[in-house]
N, C-alpha and C positions, 0 to 999 in steps of 0.2 A: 463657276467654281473650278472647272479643267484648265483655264488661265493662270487662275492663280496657284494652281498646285502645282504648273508646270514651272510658275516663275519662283516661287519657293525651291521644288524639287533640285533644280537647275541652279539655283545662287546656293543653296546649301551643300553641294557636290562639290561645288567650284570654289567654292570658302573653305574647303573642307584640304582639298588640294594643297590650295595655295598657303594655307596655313600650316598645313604638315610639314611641309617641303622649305627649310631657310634656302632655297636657289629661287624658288618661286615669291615667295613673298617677301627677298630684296629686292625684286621689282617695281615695289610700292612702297614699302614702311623700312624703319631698322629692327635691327633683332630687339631694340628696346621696345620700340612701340607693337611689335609681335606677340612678344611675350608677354606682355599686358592686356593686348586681344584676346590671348589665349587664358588665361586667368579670369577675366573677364566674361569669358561662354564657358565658364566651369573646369576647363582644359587643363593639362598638366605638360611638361615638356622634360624628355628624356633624352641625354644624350647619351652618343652613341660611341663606341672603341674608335672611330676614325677621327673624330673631333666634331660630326654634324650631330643635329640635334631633331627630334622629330615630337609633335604632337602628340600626346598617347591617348588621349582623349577630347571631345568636344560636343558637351550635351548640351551645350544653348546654343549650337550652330543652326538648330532648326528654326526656334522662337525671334532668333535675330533674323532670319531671311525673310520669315513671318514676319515681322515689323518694318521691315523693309519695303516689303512689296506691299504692303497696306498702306504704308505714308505715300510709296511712289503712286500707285494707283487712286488712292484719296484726292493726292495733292494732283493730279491731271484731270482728275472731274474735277474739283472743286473749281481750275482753273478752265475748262472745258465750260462750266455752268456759266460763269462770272465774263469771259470772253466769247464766246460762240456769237458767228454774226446770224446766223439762222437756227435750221436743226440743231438741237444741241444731243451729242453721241449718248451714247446709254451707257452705263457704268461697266457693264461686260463686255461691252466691244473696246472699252480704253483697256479694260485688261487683259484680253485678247488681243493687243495690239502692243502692249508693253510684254506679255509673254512672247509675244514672235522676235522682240527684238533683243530674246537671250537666245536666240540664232548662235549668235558667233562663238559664245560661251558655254553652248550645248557642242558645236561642231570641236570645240578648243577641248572640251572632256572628251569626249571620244579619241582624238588623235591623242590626249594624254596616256591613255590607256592604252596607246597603241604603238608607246613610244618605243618600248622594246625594236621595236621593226629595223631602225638603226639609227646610229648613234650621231648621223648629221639631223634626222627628224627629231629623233629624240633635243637636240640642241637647238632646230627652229621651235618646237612645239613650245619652249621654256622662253622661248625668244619673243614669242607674239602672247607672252601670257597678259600680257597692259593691253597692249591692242585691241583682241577683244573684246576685253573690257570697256575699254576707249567708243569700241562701234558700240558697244549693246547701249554706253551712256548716252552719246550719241543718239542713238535712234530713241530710246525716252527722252529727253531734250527737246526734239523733233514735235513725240506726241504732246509734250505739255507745252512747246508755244503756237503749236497752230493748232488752234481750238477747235474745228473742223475742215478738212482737207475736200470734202464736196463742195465745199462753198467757194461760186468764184470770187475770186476778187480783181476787182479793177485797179489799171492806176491811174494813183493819183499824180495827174503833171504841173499841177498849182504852183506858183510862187511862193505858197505858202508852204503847204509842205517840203519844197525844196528847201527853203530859208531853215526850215526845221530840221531835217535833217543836217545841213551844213553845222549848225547849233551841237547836234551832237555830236558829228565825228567832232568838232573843236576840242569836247567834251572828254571824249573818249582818247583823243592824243593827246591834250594836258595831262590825262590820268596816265596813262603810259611814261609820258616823260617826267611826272614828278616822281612815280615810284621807281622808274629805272637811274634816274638822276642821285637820288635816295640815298638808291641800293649802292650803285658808282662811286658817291661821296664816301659813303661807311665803311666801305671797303678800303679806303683811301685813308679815312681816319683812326682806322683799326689795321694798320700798316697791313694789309693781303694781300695787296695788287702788286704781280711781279715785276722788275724789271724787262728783262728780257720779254719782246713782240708785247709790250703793253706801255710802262713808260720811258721807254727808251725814242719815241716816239716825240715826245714832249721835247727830252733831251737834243732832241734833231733840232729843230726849233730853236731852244738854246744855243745849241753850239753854233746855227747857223748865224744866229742875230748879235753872236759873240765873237765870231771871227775866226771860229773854230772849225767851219765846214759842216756841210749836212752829212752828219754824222753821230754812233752813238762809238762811247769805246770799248763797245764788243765789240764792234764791226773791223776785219781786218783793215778797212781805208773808210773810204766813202759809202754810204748807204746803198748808192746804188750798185754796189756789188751784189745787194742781197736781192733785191726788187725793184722795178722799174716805179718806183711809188712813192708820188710826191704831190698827191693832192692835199695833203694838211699843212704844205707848204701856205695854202691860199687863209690858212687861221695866221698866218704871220702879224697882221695887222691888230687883229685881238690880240695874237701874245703878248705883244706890245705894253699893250693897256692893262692886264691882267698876265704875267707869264707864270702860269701852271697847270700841273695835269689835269687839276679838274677842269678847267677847258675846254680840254680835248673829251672827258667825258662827256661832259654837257653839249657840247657839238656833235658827239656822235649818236647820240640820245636821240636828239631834235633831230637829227636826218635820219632816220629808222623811223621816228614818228611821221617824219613826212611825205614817209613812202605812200600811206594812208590816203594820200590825197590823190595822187596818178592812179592810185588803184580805184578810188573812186569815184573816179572821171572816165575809166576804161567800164568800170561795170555799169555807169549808168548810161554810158552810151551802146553799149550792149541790148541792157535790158531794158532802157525807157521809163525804167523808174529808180526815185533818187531811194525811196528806202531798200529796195533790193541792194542798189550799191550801199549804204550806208551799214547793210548787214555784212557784206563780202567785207567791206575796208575795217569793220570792225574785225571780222577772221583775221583779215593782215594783220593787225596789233596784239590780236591771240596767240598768232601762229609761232609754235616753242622755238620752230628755229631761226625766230628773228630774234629772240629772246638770247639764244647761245649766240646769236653776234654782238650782243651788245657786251655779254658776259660769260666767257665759253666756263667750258665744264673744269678749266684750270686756271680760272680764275683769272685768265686776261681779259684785259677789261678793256682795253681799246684798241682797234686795229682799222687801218685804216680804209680799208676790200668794204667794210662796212660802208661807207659812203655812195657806194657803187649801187646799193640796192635800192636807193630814191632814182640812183641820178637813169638805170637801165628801164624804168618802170615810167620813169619820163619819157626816155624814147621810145620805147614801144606806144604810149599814148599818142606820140606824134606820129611814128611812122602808121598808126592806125589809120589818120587823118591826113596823112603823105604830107607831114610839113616838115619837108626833109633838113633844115638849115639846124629846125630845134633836136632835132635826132640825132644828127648829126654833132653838135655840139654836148648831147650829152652822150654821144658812145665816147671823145675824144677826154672828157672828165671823167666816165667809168674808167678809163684806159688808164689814166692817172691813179686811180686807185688801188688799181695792180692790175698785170698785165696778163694775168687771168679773165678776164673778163674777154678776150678778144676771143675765147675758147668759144664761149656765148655768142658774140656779137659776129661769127666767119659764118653761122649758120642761120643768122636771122638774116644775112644778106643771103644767102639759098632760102628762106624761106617766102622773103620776100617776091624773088621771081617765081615759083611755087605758085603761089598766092595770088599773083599777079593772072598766069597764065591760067590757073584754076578759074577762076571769078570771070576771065573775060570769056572760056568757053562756056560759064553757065549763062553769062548776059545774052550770049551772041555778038560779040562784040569785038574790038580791035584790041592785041593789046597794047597796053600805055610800053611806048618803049624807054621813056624817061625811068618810071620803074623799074624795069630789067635792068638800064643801066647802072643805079643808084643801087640795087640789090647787089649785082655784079660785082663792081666798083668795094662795097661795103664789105662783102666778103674776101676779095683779093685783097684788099691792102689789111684788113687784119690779120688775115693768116702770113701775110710780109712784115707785119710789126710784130705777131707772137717769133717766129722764128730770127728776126734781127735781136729778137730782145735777147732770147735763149743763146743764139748760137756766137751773135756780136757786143752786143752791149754792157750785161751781166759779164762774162768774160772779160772783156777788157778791163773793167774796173775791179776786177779779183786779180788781176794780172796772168791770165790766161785759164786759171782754173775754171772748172767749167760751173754749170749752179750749183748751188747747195741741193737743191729740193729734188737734185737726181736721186740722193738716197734714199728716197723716199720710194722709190720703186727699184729696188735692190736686187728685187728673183730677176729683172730682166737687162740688167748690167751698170754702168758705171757710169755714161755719158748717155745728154739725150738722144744723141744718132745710134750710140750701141742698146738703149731701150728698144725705140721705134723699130730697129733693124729685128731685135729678137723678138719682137711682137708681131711682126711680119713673115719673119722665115718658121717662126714655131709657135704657130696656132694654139697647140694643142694644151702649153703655157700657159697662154695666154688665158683659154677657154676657162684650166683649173685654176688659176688667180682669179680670175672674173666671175662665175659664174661659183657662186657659195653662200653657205645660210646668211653671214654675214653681211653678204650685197642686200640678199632678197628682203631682211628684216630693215638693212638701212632705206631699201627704197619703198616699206610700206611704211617706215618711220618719219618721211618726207611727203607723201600722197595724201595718206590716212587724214593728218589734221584738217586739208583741203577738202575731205570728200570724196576723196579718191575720184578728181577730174581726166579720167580715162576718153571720156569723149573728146576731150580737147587733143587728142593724138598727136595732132603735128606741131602744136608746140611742146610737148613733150620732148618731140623728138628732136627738139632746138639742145634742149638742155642734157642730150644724150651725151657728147660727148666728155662732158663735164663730169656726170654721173659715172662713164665710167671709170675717168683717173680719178673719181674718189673714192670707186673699189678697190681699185689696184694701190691705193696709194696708204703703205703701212702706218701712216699715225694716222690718218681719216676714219680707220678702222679700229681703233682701241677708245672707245667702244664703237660697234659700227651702229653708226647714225649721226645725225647733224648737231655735234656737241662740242665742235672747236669753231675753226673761222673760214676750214675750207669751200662750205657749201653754198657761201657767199654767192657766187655767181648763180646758181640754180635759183635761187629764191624767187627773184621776180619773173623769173620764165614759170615758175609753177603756179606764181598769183596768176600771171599771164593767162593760163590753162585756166583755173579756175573760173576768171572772168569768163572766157570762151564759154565754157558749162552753163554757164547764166545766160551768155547771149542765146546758146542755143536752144533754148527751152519757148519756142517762137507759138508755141499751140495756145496757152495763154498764160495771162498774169499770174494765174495761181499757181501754175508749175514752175515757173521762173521763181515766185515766194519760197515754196517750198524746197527747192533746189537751194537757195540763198541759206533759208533756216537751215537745212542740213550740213550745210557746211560750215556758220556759225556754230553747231552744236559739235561738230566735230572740235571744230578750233577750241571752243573753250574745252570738251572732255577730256582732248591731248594734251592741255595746259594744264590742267588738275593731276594728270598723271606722268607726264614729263618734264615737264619746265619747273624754275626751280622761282619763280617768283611768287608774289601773295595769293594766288591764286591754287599754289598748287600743295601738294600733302607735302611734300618735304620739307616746306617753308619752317611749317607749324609742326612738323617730327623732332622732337627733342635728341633723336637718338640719329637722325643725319648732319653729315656734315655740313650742309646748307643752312640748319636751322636757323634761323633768323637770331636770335642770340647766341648763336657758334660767330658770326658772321658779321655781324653788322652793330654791334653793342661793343661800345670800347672794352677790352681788355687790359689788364694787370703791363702784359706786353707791353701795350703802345701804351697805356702813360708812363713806361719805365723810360719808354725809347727817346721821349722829350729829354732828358736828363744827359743823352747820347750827345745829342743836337748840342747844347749847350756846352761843349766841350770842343767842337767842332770849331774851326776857324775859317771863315770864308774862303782865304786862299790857299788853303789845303787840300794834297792831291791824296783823295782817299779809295782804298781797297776795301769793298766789303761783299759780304754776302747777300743773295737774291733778294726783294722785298726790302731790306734796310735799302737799299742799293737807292731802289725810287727815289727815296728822298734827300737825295746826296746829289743828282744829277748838276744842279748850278753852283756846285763848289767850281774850285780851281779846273780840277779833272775828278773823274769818277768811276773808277776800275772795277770791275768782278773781280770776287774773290771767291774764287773756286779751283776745281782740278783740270777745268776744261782749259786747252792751251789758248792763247791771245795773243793775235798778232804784237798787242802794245808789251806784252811780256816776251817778245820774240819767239812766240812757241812755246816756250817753258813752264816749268812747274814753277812758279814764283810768281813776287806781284811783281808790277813795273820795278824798274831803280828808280825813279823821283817819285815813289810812293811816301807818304808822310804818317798818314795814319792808317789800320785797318780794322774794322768795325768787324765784329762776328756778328751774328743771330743767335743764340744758343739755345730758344725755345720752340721756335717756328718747327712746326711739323717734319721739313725736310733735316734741319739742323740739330733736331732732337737727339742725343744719345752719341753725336760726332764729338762733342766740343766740352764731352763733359769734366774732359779732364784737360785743364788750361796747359798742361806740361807739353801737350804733346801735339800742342800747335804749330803749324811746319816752321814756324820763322824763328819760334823759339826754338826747336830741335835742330834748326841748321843755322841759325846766326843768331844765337843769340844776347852775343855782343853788339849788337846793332836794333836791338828793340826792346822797350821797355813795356811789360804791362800795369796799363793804368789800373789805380784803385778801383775797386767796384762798388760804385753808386743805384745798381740798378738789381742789386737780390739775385745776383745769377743772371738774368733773363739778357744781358748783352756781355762784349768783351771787346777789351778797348787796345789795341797797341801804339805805339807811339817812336816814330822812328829818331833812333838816340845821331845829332848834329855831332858829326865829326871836331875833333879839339880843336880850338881853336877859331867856330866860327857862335 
């Protein structure tokens, strides 16, 4: 009874909180689906002179914890009964064991209460209020699929169970890639998907197989001014046969799904058995921030760094098994990907000699100097290709300007050598940009789902450097955690880790199992409460903007937009706004239309001169409230003897102009 009054006590404190507070409980739900919680436990909600809004009451917060903790605890004996391979646990020890594991949720009230102290704690404490959550779900997770944790269990190394297993990862990365594939298309067919770092991509492609240069016409010149990144070059031969974006979704889909497979080839050589790894590769397909590569938090939908996380996850399988040719060719196809990745790969060449010299003092042994070389080697000339890329290549193809992505680290100056140099002569910078609630919640935002593989230390420490230019780096940080496309390269160094955790669990199978389940349960808990796919509470929240009919259910919009299309003439060079943009890429030419300057506009506020048509948006979220008044559209307020606006066929929801043919032709 002390279990369960403590698992009660503890979820109704915390429901209590979280429900009070609209900063706490947009962590989970919308203010829609809140206030219906609240109504719902008899609750009322007042707001307040400043515009927040607070709980004023909630007399069924108790009876709901009560019903909670009785299904939870029910439903882990019933499954305790039905699965247990021996002793089967007693019903007070499962709830003695589900009450411990509101640990985090007990320790998360406390520091609530204690948030006064100041006002960086008080902003982690609101920071980890998912987390957790995340762990306490987690750890019930845990007690409901291992039916009893005394009992050993052996593995099984059969053909047979191998064959089975193989059956469901198939299983489990079909299902990944039809719903990401899905989600990909819908977004595509409910025009969302931006142009700019998603189909502009595609566009490259186009213009390359058009005579036009690998190129989009955002890009001042050529692409690679922006990025050393030309592995979708290698879909050229698919574009062919099919040339469109969904393509490149569906290609970037399936290589995310088959990361799955090197992950499950490192964990069952690890751990010696295939369903432990079959549990692990299952986390990879869970884990939410593979999820924001395929689909980031702004809706770019395709980017190319993504392909990098199968191809890094291969070499590391190989370099495990030192077959240095296959590793080697896949750091040279990560590198393709973006030139990010060498960030990674300068330090798996130090870890390799590491590793090397480690393992040969525990054998007593020589060490392999072919290794040392190959580590050596692998780390020098990557850190010779990130700095040719930055300092020579990127440069030249902007015509001396230096990257873009300098600005991204702004407090510490303008160019990468006046960065480096100011993060070197002033620590202290350094220290207060790096070291913030921000970092600490991105990087339990990245662990957490894993398991938090701490044991695996030194490859943690591979992926350090990484981690900290995506502290320091101002948009990685809004919001801080893995919800755009930066974190790309960490991914497979933290499965990496992971796997480690499993290999090292050497005392026997059961700990190895268990270590697996827990890091399955983490993966799925963090999916339910971060990731924005079927599995998670935003999906099915009416009142977010992910909701799956916000999102993926044709709107008013896009069947209007067809009517656009048909107005259009294949060889017209058309100006529009973001998202129409996408699908204009294989006309003649295909300009942005916006404020931002563009080389093809020579800098200026204007579209090109051989522009023909320009397409507005005027319902899309960002275009809302701009364009409501057609007068006062720039081309008409400054030339508007040279543009006509077409009739409107589409209720408002687009706006068409039409550049008026000089007399005479």
């Amino acid at each position: 009874m002390l279990g369960l009054f403590v698992q009660v006590l503890v979820l109704m404190v915390y429901a209590l909180f979280v429900l009070e507070t609209e900063m706490l409980s947009s962590a989970f739900i919308s203010d829609q689906l809140r206030d219906s919680l609240v109504h719902l436990l008899g609750g009322s909600v007042r707001g307040l002179p400043d515009g927040t809004e607070v709980v004023v009451s909630l007399p069924g917060a108790f009876l709901a914890s009560l019903l909670v903790s009785l299904l939870l605890n029910g439903l882990n004996w019933g499954a305790n009964r039905l699965r247990s391979l021996g002793r089967r646990q007693e019903l007070s020890h499962i709830v003695l064991l589900n009450a411990l594991w509101t640990l985090p949720i007990f320790v998360w009230i406390g520091m609530w209460l204690s948030r006064s102290v100041s006002t960086s704690f008080a902003i982690f404490t609101a920071g980890v209020v998912n987390i957790v959550l995340a762990i306490t779900l987690a750890g019930w997770g845990k007690v409901l699929l291992l039916p009893n944790e005394a009992v050993q269990i052996e593995v099984d190394t059969s053909p047979e169970r191998k064959r089975r297993d193989w059956k469901f990862l198939l299983l489990a990365m079909s299902l990944f890639t039809v719903t990401f594939v899905w989600m990909n298309w819908a977004l595509w067919y409910n025009v969302r998907i931006p142009h700019g770092d998603s189909v502009m991509y595609e566009e490259h492609l186009w213009n390359l197989t058009h005579g036009k240069g690998f190129r989009s016409y955002l890009d001042q010149g050529l692409f690679l001014g922006e990025h050393i990144q030309v592995i979708h070059v290698l879909l050229v031969p698919l574009h062919w046969l099919w040339p469109s974006h969904l393509l490149l979704e569906l290609a970037e889909t399936v290589a995310l799904a088959l990361g799955a497979v090197p992950t499950y080839l490192i964990a069952r050589r690890r751990s010696g058995s295939s369903h432990v790894a079959l549990l692990i590769a299952c986390a990879y397909l869970l884990y939410f921030p593979v999820h924001y590569l395929d689909i980031s938090i702004d809706l770019k939908t395709f980017r190319p760094i993504s392909f990098g996380v199968p191809l890094m996850l291969w070499a590391i399988n190989a370099m495990e098994q030192k077959h240095w040719k296959q590793m080697v060719t896949a750091f040279v196809l990560a590198l393709a990907c973006k030139e990010d990745y060498a960030i990674v790969i300068a330090p798996m060449g130090v870890w390799c000699i590491w590793n090397e010299w480690t393992n040969s003092r525990k054998r007593g042994t020589s060490i392999d100097r072919k290794t040392l070389a190959i580590g050596a080697t692998t780390a020098v000339v990557s850190t010779a290709y990130l700095l040719f890329v930055v300092k020579l290549a990127i440069p030249w193809f902007r015509d001396g300007e230096t990257v873009h992505y300098a600005r991204y680290f702004e407090a510490f100056g303008e160019t990468p050598t006046e960065i480096v140099l100011t993060m070197i002569t002033n620590p202290q910078l350094l220290f207060m940009e790096l070291v913030t609630v921000g970092a600490v919640i991105y990087f339990l935002r990245l662990i957490v789902p894993l398991g938090m593989p701490i044991r695996g230390w030194s490859q943690l420490l591979v992926g350090a450097p990484v981690f900290i230019l995506l502290c320091l780096n101002n948009l990685a940080m809004q919001p801080p955690g893995p919800y755009h496309h930066f974190h790309a390269p960490l991914v497979p160094i933290l499965v990496w880790a992971k796997c480690v955790v499993i290999g090292s669990a050497i005392e026997s199978a059961s700990a190895m199992n268990r270590r697996a389940v827990w890091i399955f349960s983490c993966a799925f808990s963090t999916s339910l409460l971060f990731s924005f796919s079927p599995l998670s509470i935003q999906f099915w929240d009416p009142g977010q903007e992910m909701y799956w009919r916000n999102q993926y259910v044709q709107d008013e919009r896009a069947r209007q937009f067809r009517k656009v299309l048909e107005k259009l003439p294949q060889s017209a060079r058309i100006a529009s706004t973001d998202y129409v943009h996408s699908y204009l890429t294989h006309y003649e030419r295909s300009y942005d239309y916006s404020k931002y300057p563009r080389a093809v506009a020579d800098y200026e506020d204007k579209v090109p001169d051989d522009t023909d048509y320009i397409v507005i948006d005027r319902r899309h979220k960002y275009s809302r409230g701009e364009y409501d008044d057609l007068d006062l559209i720039r081309e008409l307020q400054r030339e508007p003897e040279k543009w006509d606006l077409l009739p409107d066929e589409t209720h408002g929801y687009f706006a068409i102009l039409k550049r008026r043919k000089p007399a005479g032709e």
